[in-house]
TINU-314902 format. One record per residue (C-alpha): x, y, z; residue in three letters. Coordinates in Angstrom, 1 decimal. Layout:
# TINU-314902
[[X,Y,Z],"ala"]
...
***
This chain:
# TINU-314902
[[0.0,0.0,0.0],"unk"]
[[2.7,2.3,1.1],"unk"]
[[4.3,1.7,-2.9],"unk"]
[[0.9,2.5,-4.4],"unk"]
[[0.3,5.3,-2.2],"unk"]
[[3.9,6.9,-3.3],"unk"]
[[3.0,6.3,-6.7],"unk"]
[[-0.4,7.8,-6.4],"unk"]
[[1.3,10.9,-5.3],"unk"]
[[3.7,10.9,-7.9],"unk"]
[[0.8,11.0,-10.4],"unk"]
[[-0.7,13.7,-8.8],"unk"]
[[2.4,16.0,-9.3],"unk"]
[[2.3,15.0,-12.3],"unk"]
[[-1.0,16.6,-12.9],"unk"]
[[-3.2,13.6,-13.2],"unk"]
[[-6.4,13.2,-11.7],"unk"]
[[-6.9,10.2,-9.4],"unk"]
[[-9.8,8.1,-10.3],"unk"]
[[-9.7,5.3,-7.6],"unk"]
[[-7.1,3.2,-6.0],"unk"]
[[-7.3,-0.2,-5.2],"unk"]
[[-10.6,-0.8,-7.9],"unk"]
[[-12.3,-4.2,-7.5],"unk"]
[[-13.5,-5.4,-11.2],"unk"]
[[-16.3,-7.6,-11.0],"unk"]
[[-17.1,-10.5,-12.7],"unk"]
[[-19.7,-10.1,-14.8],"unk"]
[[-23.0,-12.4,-15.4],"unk"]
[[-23.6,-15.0,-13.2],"unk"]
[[-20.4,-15.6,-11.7],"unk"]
[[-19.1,-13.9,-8.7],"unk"]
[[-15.9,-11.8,-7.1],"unk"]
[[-13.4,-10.4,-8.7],"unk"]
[[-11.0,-10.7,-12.0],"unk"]
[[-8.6,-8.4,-10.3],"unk"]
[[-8.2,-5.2,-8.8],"unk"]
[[-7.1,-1.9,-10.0],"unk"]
[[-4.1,-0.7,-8.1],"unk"]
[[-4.3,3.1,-9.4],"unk"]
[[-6.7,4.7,-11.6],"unk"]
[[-6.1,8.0,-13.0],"unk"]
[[-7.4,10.5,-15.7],"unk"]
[[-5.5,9.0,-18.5],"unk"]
[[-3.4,5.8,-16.9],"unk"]
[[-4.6,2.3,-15.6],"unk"]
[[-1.3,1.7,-12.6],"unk"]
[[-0.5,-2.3,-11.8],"unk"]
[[2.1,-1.8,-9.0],"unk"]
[[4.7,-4.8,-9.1],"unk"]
[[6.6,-5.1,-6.1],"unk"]
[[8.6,-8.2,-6.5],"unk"]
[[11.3,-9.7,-8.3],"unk"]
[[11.6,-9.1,-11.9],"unk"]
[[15.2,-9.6,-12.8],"unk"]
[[14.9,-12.7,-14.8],"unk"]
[[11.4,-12.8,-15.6],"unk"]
[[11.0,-13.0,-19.3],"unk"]
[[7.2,-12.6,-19.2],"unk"]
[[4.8,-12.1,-16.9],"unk"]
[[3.0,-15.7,-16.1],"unk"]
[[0.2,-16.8,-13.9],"unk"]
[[-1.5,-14.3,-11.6],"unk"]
[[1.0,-11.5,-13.2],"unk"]
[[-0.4,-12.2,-16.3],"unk"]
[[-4.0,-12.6,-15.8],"unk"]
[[-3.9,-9.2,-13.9],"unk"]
[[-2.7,-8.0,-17.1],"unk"]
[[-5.0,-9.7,-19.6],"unk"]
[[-7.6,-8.4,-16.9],"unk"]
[[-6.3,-4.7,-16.9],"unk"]
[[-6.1,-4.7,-20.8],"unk"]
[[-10.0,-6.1,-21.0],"unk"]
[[-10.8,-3.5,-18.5],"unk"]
[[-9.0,-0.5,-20.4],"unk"]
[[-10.7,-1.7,-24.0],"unk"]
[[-14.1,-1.4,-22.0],"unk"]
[[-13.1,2.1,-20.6],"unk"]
[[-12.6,3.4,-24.1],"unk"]
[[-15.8,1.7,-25.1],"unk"]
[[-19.1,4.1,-25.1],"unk"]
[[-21.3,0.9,-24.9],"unk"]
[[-19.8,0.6,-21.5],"unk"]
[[-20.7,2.2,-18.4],"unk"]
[[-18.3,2.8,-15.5],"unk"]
[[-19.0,4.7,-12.1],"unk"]
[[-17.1,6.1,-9.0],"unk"]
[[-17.7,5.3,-5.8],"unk"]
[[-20.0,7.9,-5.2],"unk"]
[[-22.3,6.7,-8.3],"unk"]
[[-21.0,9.5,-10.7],"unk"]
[[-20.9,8.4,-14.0],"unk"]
[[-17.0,8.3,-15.6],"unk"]
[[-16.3,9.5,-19.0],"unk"]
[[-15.8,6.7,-22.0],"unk"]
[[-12.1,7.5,-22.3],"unk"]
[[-8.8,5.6,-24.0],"unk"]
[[-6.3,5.0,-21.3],"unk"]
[[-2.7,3.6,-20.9],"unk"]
[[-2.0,0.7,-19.0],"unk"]
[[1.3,0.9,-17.0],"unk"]
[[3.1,-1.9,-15.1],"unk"]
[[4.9,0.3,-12.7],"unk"]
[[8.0,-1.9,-11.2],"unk"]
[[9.3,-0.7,-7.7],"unk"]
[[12.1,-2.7,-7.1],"unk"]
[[14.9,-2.8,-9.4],"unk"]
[[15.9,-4.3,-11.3],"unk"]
[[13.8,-5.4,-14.1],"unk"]
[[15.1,-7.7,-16.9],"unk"]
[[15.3,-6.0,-20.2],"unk"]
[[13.5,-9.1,-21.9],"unk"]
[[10.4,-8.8,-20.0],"unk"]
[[10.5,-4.5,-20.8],"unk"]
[[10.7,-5.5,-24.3],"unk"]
[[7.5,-7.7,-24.1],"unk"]
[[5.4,-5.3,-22.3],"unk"]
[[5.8,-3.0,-24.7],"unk"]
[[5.3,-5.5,-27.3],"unk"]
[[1.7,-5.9,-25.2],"unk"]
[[1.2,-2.4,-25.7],"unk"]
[[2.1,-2.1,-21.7],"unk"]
[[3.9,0.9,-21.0],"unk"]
[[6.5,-0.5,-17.8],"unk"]
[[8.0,1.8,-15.3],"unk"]
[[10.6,1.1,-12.8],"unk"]
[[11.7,2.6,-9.5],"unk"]
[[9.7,4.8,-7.0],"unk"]
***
């Protein structure tokens, strides 16, 4: 928490608006709980903070990489007007095309898994 709180901050100097932190996205239909959860929100960014070891991870794989697929579904949706999304106080959020960003806090990251992010259209960040 203390990681996404830091980073949180960081996009507010940045001149983003905050959105939500720590968003729950729900399984839809039948089923119930949650694909994954949101770890910051912003105006124009969809944050995954990744606080563990990454220096020989060539790809993301299991939970890392369903968070991803999830964040990706999530961000198509966001930029989808058939969609609706609301904050926590029931106001509806604008349709809007957002980047997703893997934020890495502990360094380092191996250079193969950067490369595939990006290949993902996953914009990765490292360091706090």
């Amino acid at each position: 928490m203390i990681q996404e709180a830091k980073i949180a901050l960081d996009a507010i100097q940045r001149g983003e608006t905050i959105e939500a932190i720590g968003k729950p996205i729900p399984r839809t239909g039948k089923q119930t709980g949650e694909l994954t959860e949101i770890d910051i929100e912003t105006e124009n960014e969809i944050i995954q903070v990744k606080g563990g070891d990454y220096s020989n991870k060539r790809k993301l794989d299991d939970e890392d990489l369903r968070q991803m697929i999830e964040t990706k579904r999530y961000c198509e949706r966001r930029a989808n007007p058939i969609w609706r999304f609301f904050d926590r106080e029931g106001n509806e959020l604008p349709t809007k095309a957002k980047k997703v960003v893997f934020h890495f806090t502990n360094p380092p990251v191996d250079p193969r898994l950067i490369e595939w992010l990006i290949d993902k259209d996953v914009e990765p960040r490292i360091g706090l």
